[in-house]
C-alpha positions in Angstrom: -16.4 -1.3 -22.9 -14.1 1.9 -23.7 -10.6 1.8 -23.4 -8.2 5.4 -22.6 -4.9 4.2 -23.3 -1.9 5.9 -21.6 1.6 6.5 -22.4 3.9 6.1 -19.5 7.5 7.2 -19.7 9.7 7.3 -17.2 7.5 9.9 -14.7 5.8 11.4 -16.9 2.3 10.1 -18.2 0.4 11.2 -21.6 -2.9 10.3 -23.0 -1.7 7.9 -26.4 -2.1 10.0 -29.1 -3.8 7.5 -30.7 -6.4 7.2 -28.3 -10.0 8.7 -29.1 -10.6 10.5 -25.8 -13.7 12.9 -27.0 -17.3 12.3 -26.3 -16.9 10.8 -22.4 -19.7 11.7 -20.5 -20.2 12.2 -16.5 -21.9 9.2 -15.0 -20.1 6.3 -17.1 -20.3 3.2 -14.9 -18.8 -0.4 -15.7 -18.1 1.1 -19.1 -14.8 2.7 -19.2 -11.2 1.1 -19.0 -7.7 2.2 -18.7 -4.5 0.7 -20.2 -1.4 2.0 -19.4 2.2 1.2 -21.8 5.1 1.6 -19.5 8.8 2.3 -20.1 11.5 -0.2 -18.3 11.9 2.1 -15.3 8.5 0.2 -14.3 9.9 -3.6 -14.9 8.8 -5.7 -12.0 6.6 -3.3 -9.9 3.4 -3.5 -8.6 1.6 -0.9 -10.1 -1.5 1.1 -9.0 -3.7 3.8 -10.9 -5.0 6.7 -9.0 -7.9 8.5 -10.3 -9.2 12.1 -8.4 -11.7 14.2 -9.0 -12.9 17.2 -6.5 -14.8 14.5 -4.7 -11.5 12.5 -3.8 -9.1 9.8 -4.9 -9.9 6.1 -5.8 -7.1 3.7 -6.1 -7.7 0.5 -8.6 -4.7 -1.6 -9.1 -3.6 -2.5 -12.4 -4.0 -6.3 -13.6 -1.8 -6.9 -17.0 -1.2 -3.1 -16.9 -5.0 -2.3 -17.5 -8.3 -1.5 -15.4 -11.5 -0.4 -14.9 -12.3 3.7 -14.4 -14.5 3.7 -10.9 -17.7 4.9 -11.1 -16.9 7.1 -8.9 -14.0 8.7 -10.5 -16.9 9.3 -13.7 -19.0 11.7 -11.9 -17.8 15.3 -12.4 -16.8 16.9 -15.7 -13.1 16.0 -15.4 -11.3 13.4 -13.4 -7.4 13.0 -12.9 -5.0 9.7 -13.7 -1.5 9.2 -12.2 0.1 5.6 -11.6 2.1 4.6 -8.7 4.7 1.9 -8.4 7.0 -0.3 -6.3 9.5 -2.9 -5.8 11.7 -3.5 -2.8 13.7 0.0 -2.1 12.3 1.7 -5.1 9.3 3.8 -5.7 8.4 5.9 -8.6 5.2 8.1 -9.2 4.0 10.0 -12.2 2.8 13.5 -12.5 -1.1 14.1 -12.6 -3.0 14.2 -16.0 -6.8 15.0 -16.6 -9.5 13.7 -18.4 -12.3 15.8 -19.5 -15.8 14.7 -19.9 -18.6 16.3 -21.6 -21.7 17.3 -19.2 
């Protein structure tokens, strides 16, 4: 298993600069999984991870913050990752960050 490891701030999530994110290749399946670190704005919701690619969007919620790419987010050369989250009254999304793989 591989982790990406994300950086959440506010709206706005990174790739954690301490995070190898070279060498992913298309066609990953059961292999790859994401953890996200997020800042108090996020206390108490329920979070979910949206990944995209041209192929369409696949929605995993997050468990302890962390989850496991789709397969079918793996298939082109680059796939997307924002995070969504709630709590009664309040909603807050991040932008839209991509992922390159090699082919």
């Amino acid at each position: 298993m591989r982790t990406l490891s994300f950086d959440v701030d506010k709206q706005i999530i990174r790739k954690n600069e301490n995070c190898d994110f070279s060498g992913l290749v298309p066609g990953t399946v059961g292999y790859l999984n994401a953890e996200f670190m997020f800042s108090k704005e996020w206390t108490n919701c329920k979070k979910v991870a949206v990944f995209g690619n041209t192929k369409g969007e696949y929605f995993v919620p997050l468990m302890d913050n962390s989850c496991d790419i789709p397969k079918e987010a793996t298939t082109c050369k680059r796939f997307s990752v924002k995070v969504v989250g709630a709590k009664e009254n309040y909603q807050i999304t991040t932008n839209k960050i991509e992922v390159r793989q090699n082919a």
